[in-house]
C-alpha atoms as one frame of an Amber mdcrd trajectory, in Angstrom:
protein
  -1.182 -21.160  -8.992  -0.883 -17.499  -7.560  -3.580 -14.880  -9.304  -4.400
 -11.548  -8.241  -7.901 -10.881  -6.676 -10.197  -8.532  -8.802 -10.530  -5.440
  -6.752 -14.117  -5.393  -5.554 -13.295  -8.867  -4.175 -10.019  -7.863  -2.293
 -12.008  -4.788  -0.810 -14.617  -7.861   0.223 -11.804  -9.644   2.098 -10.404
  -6.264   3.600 -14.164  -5.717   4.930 -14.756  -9.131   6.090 -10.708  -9.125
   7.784 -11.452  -5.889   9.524 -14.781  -7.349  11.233 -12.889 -10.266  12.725
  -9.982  -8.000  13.743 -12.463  -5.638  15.313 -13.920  -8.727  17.125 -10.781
 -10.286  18.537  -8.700  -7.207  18.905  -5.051  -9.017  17.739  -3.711 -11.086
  15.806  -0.188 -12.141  14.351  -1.193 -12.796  10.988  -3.563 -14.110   8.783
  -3.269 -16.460   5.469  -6.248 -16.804   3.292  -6.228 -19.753   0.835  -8.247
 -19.665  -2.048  -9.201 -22.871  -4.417 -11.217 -24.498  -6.557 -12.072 -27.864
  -5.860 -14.638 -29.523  -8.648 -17.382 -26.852  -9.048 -16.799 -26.152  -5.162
 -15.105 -22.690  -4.446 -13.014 -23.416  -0.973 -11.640 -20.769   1.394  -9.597
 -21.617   4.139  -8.583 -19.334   6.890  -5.560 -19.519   9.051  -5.964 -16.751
  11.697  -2.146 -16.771  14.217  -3.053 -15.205  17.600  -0.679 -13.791  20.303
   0.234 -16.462  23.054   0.734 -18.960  20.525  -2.659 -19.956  19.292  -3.528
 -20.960  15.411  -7.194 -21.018  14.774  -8.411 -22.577  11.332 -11.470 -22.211
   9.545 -12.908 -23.644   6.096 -16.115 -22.657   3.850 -16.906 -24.460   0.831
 -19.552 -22.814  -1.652 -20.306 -22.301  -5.286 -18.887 -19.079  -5.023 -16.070
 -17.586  -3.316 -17.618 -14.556  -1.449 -20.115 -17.278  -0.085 -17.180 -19.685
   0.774 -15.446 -16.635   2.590 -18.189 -15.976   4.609 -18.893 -19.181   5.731
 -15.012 -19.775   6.777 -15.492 -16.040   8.582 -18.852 -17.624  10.246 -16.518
 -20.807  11.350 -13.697 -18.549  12.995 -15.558 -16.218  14.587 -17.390 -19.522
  16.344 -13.841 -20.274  17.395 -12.909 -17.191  18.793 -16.348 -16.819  20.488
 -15.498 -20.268  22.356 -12.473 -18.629  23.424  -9.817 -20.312  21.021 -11.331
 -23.506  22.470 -10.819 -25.180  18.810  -7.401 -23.148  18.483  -4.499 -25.134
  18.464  -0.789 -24.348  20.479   1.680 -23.440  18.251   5.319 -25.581  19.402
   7.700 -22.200  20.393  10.465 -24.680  20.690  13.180 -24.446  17.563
């Protein structure tokens, strides 16, 4: 099901995109995934970065602003380690 975010929550994703941005300096894309799982708010990031790496990061809460935070907490680990965690993306069609 596809919702809209309330505002003060989209400018909370804008903020919290814009500090990882700042922190890896690219990126392709990004897909943020939003659901609610029994009583557990999940957010899953899906972060595509240039040479062909895909870096993935969950956070589960009882909120979503927590949940986001704690997915934003896992993928900047990953990007820290160097996209040790990322995976290669196939470029072959």
């Amino acid at each position: 099901m596809h919702a809209p975010l309330h505002q003060d929550f989209s400018s909370e994703l804008a903020r919290t995109w814009s500090h990882i941005y700042d922190f890896i300096g690219s990126a392709d894309r990004l897909f943020v995934v939003f659901d609610d799982d029994h009583q557990q708010k999940v957010v899953e990031l899906k972060m595509w970065l240039p040479r062909g790496q895909t870096c993935v990061a969950t956070g589960e809460a009882a909120d979503f602003r927590s949940a986001l935070d704690r997915a934003a907490d896992r993928l900047r680990v990953q990007l820290a380690k160097g996209g040790s965690h990322a995976t290669r993306r196939s470029t072959a069609t």
